[in-house]
C-alpha positions in Angstrom: -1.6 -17.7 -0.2 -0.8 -15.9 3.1 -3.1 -13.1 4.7 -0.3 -10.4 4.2 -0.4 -10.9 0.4 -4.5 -11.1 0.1 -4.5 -7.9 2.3 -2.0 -6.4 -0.3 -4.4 -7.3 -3.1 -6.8 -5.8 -1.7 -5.0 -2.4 -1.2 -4.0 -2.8 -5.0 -7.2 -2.5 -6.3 -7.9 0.5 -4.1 -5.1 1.9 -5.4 -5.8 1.2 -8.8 -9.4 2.8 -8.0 -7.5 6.0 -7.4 -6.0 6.5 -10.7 -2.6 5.4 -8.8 0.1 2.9 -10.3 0.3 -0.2 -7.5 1.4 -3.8 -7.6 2.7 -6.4 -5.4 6.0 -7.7 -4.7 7.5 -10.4 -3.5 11.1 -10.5 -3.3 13.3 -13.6 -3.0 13.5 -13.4 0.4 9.9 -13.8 0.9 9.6 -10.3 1.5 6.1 -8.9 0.3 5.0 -5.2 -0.1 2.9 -3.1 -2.0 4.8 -0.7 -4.7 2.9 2.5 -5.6 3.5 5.0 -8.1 1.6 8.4 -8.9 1.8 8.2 -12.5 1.2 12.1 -12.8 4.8 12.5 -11.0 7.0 9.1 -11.1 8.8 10.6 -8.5 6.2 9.8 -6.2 6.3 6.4 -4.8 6.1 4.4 -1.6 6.3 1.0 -0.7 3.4 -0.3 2.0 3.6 -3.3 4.0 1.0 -5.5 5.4 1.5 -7.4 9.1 -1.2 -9.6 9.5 0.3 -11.5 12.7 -0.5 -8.1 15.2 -3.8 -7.9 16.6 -5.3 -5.6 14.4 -3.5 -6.3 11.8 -2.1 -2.9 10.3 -0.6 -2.1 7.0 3.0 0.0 7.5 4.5 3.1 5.9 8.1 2.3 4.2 9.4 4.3 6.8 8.2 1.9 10.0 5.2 3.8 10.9 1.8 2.1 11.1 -0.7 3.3 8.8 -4.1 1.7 8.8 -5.5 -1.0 9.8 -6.2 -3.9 7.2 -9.8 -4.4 7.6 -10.4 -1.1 5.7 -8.3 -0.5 2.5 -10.1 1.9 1.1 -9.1 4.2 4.1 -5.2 2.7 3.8 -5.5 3.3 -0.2 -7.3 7.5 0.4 -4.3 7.8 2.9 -1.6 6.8 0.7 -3.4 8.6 -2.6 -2.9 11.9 0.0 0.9 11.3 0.4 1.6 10.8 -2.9 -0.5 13.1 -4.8 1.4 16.2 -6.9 0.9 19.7 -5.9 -1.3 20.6 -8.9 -3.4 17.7 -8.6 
């Protein structure tokens, strides 16, 4: 198993800690991500990838931007719960 997926997991179960919907991916290309969902509003998803070769290794918005860095998922997982939460939560 490569870094990028382990670092994934780990940002899963912070998700999960969150009350957020999250699961990784790996698509046939090898491509791996993370795939969250608010379950409160479906419509609110986002797709977070992990690229362990940098030095520090970062995880990455959807968009291109760099988030957070892996060795703290608990701070990538609060800053993803933040982007995706509904209004009324």
């Amino acid at each position: 198993m490569d870094d990028s997926f382990q670092h994934l997991e780990r940002l899963v179960d912070e998700l999960d800690a969150r009350g957020l919907l999250a699961r990784v991916v790996r698509t046939q290309s090898g491509r791996t991500f993370v795939r969250v969902i608010n379950p409160n509003a479906t419509s609110l998803a986002e797709n977070v990838t992990c690229r362990p070769q940098a030095t520090p290794a970062y995880y990455w918005w959807s968009w291109g931007e760099r988030m957070h860095q892996v060795d703290d998922p608990a701070g990538a997982a609060t800053k993803v719960a933040r982007v995706l939460a509904a209004v009324s939560e």
